[in-house]
C-alpha positions in Angstrom: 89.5 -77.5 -155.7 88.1 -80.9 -155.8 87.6 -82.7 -159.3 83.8 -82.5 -160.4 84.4 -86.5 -161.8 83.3 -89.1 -159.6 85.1 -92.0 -161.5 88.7 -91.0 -161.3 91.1 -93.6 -163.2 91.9 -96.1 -161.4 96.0 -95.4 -161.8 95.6 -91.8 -161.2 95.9 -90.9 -157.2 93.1 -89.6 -154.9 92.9 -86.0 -154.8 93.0 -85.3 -151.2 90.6 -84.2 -148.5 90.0 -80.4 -148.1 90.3 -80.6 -144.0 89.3 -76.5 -144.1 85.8 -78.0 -146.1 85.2 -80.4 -143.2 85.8 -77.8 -140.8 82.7 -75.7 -142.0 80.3 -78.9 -140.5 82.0 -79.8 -137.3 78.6 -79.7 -135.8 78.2 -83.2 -137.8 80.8 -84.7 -136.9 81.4 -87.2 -134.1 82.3 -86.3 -130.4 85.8 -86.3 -131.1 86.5 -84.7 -134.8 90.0 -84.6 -134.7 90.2 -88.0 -134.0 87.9 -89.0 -136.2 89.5 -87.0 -139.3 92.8 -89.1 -137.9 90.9 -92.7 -138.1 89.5 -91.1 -141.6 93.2 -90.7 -142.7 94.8 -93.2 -141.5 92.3 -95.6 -143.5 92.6 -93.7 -146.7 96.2 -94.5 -146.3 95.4 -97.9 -145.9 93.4 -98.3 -149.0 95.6 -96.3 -150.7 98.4 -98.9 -149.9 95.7 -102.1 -150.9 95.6 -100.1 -154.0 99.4 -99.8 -154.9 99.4 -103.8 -154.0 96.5 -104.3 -156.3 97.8 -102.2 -159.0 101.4 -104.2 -159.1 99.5 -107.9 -159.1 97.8 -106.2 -162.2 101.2 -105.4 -163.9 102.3 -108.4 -163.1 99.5 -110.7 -164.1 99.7 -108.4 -167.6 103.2 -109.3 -168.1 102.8 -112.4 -167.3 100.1 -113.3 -169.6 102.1 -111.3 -172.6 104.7 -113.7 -172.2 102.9 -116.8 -172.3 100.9 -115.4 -175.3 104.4 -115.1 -177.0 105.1 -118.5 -176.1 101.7 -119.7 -177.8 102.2 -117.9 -180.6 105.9 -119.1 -180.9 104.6 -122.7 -180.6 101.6 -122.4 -183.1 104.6 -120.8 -185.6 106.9 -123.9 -185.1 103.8 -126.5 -185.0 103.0 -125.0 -188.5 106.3 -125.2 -190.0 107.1 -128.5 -189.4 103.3 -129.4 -190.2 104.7 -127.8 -193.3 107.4 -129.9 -193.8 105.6 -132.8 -193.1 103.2 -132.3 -196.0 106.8 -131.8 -198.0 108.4 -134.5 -197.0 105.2 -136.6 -197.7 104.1 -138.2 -194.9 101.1 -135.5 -194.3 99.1 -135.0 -196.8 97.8 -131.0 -197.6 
């Protein structure tokens, strides 16, 4: 039975297609159903696919921008500390 939310997440996967619900209204339908339920599925599976490709640039843009956040953070630590020392040390002063 289909899902009653329009919105799904965008990592969960497409319910699929009832074919028996499209059979009901084949007077709607193009010439050629069959073939057009075919181009229908064979484009779902394409944007299915643009999906998955989509979804792994996002995982890796996300890791990729944890690590350089680390980095930053690492940097802003070790600039700190040797500001630190500096003011120690007497040649900065607080």
């Amino acid at each position: 039975m289909p899902s009653t939310n329009s919105n799904p997440s965008p990592d969960q996967p497409m319910e699929p297609i009832d074919i028996d619900l499209l059979q009901d209204d084949l007077a709607t339908l193009p010439p050629n159903p069959l073939q057009f339920i075919n181009n229908l599925k064979k484009h779902v599976a394409s944007l299915e696919c643009d999906l998955q490709n989509v979804r792994q640039s996002r995982d890796a843009w996300y890791s990729e921008y944890h690590i350089l956040r680390h980095q930053n953070d690492d940097m802003a630590q070790e600039m700190e500390s040797m500001n630190a020392q500096l003011i120690k040390n007497g040649v900065l002063e607080a």
